[in-house]
VOBA-1610 file (N, C-alpha, C; in pm, whole numbers, padded with zeros to 5 digits, always signed):
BEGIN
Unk+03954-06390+04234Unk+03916-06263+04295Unk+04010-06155+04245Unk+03976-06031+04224Unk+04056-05914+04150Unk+04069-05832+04278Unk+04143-05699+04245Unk+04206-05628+04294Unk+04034-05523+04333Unk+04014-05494+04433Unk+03965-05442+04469Unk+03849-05259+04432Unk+03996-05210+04314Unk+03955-05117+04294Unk+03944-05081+04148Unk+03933-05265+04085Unk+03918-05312+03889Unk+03786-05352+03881Unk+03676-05394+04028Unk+03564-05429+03952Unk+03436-05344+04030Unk+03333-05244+03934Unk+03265-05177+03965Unk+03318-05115+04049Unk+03419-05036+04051Unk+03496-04922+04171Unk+03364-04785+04200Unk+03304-04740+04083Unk+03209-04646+04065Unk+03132-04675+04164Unk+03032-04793+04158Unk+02971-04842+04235Unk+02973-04854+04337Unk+03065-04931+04375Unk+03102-04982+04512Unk+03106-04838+04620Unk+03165-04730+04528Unk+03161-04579+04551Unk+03014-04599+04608Unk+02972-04560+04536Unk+02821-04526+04557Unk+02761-04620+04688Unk+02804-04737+04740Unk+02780-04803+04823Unk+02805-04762+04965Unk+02940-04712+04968Unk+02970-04700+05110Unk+02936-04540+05129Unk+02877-04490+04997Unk+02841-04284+05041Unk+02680-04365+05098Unk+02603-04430+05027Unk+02490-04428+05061Unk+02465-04511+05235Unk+02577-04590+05268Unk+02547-04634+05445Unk+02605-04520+05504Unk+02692-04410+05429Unk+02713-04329+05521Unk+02619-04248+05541Unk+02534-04204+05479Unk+02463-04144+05482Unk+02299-04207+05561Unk+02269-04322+05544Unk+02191-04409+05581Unk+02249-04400+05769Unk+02399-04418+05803Unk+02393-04403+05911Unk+02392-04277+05945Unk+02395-04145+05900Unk+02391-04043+05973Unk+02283-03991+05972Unk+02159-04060+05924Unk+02020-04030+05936Unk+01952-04125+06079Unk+02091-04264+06118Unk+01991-04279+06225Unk+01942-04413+06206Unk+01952-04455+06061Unk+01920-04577+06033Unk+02023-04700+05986Unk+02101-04641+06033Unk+02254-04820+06053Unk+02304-04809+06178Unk+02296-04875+06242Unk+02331-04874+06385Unk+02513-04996+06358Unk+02620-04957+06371Unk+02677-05051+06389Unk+02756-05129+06259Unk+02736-05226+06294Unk+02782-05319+06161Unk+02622-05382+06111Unk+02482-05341+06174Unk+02378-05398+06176Unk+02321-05325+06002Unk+02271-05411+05966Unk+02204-05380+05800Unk+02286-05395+05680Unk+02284-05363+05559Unk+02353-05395+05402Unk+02279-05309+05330Unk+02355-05305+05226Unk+02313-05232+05128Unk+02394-05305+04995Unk+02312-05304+04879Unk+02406-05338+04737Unk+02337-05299+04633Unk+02385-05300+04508Unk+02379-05231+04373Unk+02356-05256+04254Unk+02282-05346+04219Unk+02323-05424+04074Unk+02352-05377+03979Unk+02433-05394+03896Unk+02484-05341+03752Unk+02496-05487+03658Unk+02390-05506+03589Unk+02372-05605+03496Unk+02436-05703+03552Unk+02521-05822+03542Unk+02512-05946+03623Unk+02621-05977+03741Unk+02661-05817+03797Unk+02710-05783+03869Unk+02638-05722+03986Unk+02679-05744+04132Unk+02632-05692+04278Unk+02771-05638+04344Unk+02700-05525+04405Unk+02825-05426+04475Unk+02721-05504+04586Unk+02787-05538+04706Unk+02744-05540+04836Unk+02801-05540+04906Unk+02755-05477+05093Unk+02860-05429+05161Unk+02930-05570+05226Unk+03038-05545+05277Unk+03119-05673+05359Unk+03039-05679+05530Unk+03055-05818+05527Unk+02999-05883+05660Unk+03092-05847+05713Unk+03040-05774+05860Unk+03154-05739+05962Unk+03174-05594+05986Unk+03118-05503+05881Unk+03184-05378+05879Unk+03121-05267+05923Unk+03188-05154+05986Unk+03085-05052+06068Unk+03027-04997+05910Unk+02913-04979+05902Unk+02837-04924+05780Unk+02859-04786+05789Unk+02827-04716+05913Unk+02840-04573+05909Unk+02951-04509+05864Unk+03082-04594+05891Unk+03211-04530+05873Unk+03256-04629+05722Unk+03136-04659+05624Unk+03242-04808+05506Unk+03301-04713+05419Unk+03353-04759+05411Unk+03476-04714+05259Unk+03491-04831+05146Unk+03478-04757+05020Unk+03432-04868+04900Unk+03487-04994+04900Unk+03637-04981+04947Unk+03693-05135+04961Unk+03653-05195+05069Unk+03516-05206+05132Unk+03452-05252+05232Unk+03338-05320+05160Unk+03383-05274+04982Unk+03238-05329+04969Unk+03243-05416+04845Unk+03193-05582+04854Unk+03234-05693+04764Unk+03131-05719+04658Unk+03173-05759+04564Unk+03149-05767+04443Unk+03092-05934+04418Unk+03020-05960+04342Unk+02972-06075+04351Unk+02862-06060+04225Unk+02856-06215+04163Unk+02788-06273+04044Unk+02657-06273+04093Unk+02584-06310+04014Unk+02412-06337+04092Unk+02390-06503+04123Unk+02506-06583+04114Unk+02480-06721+04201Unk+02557-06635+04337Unk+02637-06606+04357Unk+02630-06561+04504Unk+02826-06544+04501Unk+02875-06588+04384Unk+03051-06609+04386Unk+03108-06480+04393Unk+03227-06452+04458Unk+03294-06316+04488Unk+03344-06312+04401Unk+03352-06219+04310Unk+03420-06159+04202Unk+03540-06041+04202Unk+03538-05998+04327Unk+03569-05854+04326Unk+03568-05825+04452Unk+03708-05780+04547Unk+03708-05769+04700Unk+03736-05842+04772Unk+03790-05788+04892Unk+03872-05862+04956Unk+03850-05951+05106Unk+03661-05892+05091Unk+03595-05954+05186Unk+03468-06028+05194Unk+03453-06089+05268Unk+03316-06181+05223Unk+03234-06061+05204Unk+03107-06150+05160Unk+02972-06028+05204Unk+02899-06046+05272Unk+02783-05951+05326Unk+02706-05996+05431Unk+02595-06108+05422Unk+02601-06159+05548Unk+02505-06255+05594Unk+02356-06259+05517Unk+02296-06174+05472Unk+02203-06138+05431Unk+02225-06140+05271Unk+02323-06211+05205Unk+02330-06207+05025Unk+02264-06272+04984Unk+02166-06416+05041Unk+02050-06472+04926Unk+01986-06380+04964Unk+01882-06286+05075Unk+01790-06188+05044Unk+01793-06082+04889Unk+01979-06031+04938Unk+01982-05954+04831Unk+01941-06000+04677Unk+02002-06126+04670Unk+02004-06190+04539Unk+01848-06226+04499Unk+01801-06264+04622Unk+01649-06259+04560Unk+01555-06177+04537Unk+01569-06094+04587Unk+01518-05966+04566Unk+01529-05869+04398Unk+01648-05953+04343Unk+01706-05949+04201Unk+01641-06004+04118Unk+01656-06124+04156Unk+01618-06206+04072Unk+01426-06273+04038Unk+01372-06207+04138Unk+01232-06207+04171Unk+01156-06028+04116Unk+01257-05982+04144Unk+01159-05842+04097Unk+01264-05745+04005Unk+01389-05772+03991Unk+01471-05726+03876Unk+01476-05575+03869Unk+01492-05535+04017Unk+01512-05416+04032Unk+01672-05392+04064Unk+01713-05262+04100Unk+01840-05157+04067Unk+01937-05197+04208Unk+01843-05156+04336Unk+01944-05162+04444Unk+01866-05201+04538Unk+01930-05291+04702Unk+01860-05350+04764Unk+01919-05237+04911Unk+01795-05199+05012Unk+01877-05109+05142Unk+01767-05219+05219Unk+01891-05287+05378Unk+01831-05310+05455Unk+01848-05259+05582Unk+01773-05200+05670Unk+01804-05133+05780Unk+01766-05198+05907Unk+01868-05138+06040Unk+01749-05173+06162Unk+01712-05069+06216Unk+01633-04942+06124Unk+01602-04826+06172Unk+01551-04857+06293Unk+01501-04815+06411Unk+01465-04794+06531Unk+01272-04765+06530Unk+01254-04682+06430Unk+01104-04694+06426Unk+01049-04814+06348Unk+01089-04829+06207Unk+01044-04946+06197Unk+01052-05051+06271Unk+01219-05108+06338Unk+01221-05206+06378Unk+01089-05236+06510Unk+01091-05127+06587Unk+01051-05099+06685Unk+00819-05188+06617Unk+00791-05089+06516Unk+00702-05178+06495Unk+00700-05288+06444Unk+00783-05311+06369Unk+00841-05462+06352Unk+00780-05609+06451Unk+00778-05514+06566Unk+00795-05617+06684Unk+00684-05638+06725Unk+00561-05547+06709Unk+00413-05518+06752Unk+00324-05573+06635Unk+00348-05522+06502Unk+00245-05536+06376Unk+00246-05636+06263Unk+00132-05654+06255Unk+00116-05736+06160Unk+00114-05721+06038Unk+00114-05528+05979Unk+00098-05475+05863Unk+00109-05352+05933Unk+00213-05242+05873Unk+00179-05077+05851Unk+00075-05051+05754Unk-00044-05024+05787Unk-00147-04949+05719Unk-00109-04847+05682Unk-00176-04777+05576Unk-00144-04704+05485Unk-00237-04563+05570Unk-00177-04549+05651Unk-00202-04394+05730Unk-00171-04275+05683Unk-00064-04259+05596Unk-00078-04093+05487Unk-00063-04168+05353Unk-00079-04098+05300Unk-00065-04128+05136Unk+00076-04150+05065Unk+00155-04080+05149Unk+00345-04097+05133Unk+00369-04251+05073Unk+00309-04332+05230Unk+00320-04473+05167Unk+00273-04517+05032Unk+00184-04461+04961Unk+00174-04495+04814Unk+00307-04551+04766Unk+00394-04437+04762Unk+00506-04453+04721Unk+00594-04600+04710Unk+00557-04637+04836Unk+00626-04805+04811Unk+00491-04891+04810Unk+00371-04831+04796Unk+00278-04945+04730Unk+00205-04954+04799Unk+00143-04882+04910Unk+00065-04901+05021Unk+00139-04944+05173Unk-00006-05027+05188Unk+00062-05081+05337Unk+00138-05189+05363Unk+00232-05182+05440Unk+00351-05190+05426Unk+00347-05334+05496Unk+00360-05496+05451Unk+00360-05643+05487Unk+00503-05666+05603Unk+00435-05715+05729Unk+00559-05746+05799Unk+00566-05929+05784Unk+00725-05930+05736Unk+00768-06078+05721Unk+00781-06148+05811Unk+00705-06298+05781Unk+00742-06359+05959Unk+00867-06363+05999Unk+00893-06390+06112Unk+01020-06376+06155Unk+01112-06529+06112Unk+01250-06482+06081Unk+01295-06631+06070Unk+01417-06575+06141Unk+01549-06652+06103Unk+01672-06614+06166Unk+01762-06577+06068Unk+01833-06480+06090Unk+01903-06400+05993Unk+01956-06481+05914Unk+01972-06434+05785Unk+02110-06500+05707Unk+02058-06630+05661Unk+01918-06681+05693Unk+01872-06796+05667Unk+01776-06789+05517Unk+01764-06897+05448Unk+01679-06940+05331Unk+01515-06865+05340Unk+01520-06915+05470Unk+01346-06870+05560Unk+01334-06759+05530Unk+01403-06684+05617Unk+01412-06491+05618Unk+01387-06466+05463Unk+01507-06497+05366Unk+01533-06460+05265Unk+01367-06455+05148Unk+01313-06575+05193Unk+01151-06658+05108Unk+01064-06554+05186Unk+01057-06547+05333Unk+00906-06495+05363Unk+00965-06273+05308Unk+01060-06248+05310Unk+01090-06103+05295Unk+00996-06068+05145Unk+01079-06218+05042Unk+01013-06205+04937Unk+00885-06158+04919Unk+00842-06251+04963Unk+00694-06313+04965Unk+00611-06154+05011Unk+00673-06068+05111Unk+00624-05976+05178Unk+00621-05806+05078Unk+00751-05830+05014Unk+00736-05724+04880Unk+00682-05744+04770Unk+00581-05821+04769Unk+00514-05836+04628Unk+00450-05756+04597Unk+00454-05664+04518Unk+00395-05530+04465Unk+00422-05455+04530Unk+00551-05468+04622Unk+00541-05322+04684Unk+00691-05309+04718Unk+00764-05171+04764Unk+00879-05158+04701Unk+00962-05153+04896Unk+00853-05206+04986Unk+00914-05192+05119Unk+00885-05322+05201Unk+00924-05351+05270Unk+00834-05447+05349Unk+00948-05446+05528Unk+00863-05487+05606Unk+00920-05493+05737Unk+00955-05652+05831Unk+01027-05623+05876Unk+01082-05782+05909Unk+01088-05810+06050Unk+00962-05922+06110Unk+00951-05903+06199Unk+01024-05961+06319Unk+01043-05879+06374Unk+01150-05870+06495Unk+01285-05818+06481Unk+01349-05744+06395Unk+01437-05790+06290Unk+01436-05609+06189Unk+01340-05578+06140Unk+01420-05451+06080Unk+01340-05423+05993Unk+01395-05341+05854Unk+01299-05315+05718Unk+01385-05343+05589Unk+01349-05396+05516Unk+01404-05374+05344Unk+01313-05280+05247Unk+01387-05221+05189Unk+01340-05192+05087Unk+01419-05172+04931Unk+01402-05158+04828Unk+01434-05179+04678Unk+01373-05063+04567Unk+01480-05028+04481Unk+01435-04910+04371Unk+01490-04970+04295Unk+01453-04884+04174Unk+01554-04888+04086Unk+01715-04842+04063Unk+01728-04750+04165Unk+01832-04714+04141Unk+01882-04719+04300Unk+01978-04697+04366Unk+02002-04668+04482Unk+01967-04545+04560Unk+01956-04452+04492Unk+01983-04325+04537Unk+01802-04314+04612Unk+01729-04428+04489Unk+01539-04429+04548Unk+01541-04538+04610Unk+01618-04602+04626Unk+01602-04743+04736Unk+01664-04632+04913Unk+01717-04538+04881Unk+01793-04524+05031Unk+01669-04418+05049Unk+01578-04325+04980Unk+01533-04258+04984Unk+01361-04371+05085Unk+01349-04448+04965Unk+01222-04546+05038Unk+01314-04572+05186Unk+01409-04608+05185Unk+01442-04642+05365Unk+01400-04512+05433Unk+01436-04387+05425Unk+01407-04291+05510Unk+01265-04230+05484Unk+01185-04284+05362Unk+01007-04256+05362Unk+00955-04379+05467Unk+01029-04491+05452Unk+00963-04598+05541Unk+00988-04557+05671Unk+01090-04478+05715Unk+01132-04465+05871Unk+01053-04349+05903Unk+01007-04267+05814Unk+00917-04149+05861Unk+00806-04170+05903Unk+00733-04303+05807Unk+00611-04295+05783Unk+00574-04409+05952Unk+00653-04441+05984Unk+00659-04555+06082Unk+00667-04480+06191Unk+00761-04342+06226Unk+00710-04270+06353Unk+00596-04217+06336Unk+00567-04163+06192Unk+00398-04115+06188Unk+00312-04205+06281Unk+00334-04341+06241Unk+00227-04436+06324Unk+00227-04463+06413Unk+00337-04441+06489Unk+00365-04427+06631Unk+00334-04346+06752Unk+00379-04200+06658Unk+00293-04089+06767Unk+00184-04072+06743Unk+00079-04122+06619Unk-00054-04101+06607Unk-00092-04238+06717Unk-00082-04340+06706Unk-00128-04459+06748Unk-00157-04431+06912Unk+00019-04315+06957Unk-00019-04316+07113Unk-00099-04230+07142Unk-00171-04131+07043Unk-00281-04051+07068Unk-00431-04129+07095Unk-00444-04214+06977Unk-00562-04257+06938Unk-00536-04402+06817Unk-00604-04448+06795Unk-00659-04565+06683Unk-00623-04448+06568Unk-00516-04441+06510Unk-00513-04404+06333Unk-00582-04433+06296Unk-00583-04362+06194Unk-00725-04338+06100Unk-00640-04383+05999Unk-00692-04468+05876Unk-00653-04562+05746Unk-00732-04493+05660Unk-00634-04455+05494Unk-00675-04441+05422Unk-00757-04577+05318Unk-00901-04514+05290Unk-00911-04630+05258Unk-00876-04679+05084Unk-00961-04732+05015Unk-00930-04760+04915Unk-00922-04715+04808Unk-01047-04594+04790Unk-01078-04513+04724Unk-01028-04351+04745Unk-00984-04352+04857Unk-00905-04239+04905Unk-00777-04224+04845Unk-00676-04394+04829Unk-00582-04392+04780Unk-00572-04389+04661Unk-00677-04461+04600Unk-00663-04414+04430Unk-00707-04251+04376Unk-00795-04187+04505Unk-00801-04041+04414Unk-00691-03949+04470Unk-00566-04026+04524Unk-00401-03950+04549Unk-00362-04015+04409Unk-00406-04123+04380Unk-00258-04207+04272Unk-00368-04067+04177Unk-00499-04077+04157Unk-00482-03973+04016Unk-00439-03842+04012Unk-00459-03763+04117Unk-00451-03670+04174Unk-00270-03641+04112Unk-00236-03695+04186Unk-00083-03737+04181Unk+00015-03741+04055Unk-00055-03815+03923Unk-00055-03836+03804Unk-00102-03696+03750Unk-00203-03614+03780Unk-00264-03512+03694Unk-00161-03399+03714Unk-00144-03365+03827Unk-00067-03273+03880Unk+00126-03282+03904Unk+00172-03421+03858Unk+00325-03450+03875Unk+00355-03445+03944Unk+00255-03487+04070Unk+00283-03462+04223Unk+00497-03499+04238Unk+00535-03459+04304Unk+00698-03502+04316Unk+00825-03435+04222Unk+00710-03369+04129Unk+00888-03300+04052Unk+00813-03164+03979Unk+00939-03075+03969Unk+00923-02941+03973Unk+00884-02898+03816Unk+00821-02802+03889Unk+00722-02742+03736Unk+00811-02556+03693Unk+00842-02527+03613Unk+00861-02440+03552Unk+00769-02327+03555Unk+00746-02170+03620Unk+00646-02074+03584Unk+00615-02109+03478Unk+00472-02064+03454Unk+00390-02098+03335Unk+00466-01892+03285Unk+00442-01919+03117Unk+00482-01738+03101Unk+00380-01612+03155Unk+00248-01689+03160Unk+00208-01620+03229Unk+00182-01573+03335Unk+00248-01649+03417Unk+00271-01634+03561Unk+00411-01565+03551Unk+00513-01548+03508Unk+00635-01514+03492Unk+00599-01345+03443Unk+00519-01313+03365Unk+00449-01189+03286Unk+00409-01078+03386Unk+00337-01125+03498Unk+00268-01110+03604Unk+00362-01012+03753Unk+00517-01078+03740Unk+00576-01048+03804Unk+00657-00930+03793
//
């Protein structure tokens, strides 16, 4: 094991800004949830035990993709085969798991978040809740899998939400689209039966979406600039 601040220090950076931030949105309660980072056959992940809202990078351990500490001075959390599989099954950037309060909250009721605005596109539709197993277990770790297949969120039932980007900065971003989109269904649901987009609705957003660059900023055209 090395010195704390020789392996992925950058990273590990980036680890304890993103639970701080994750908790001051509302969604780390505690020492409850993880977060980690991959950098080629390296994992930043946070330490078992630690208030997330308040971590500081040397809170956060370093580890191979069989699961061995490389780096840090503390175990990691309970939840590292999820992380690792989640790697090694879909070979994405960064893993955020939360016990936001709205998701968890449907967590506990649903069998699937339906795809009620189009936002959810974003992690792939409607959103698979994993059966429940017990934390930190093989079980949890297989059915979570099993529950993000093609899609970049999934909810864990009784238990919380994961989700995965490529990078961290869109893995913490899907945690707070998943926690939005989950009170959406909440205060609509206590109105009435939500209304579901259906199938064909969602593919004329994905083109829609594609034609127009729905999500990133466009430059005045000169003739709109001419005009002014």
């Amino acid at each position: 094991m090395t010195d704390s601040t020789t392996v992925l220090g950058q990273e590990r950076a980036a680890v304890a800004d993103a639970c701080r931030r994750l908790g001051a949105e509302g969604l780390l309660i505690g020492t409850a949830g993880n977060v980690s980072l991959r950098v080629g056959e390296r994992v930043a992940i946070t330490a078992t035990g630690a208030v997330l809202a308040e971590l500081t990078a040397d809170q956060v351990t370093v580890v191979d993709l069989e699961g061995t500490v490389v780096g840090g001075a503390f175990e990691p959390t309970s939840e590292l085969d999820l992380h690792l599989g989640v790697y090694r099954r879909y070979g994405t950037g960064a893993v955020v798991h939360t016990h936001a309060p709205m998701a968890t909250a449907l967590s506990c009721v649903l069998d699937e978040l339906p795809c009620v605005h189009y936002q959810l596109l974003t992690l792939g539709g409607t959103v698979r809740v994993a059966p429940y197993a017990t934390f930190g277990t093989p079980e949890l770790a297989e059915s979570v899998l099993a529950a993000l297949e093609g899609r970049s969120a999934a909810l864990m039932a009784n238990h919380g939400a994961v989700t995965h980007a490529p990078t961290l900065g869109k893995a913490v971003e899907h945690a707070l689209l998943l926690e939005w989109a989950c009170g959406v269904y909440r205060h609509a649901a206590a109105l009435g039966p939500p209304r579901v987009l259906d199938e064909q609705q969602q593919l004329a957003v994905m083109e829609a979406a594609i034609a127009r660059g729905y999500g990133t900023t466009h430059p005045v055209s000169p003739e709109q600039e001419s005009n002014r």
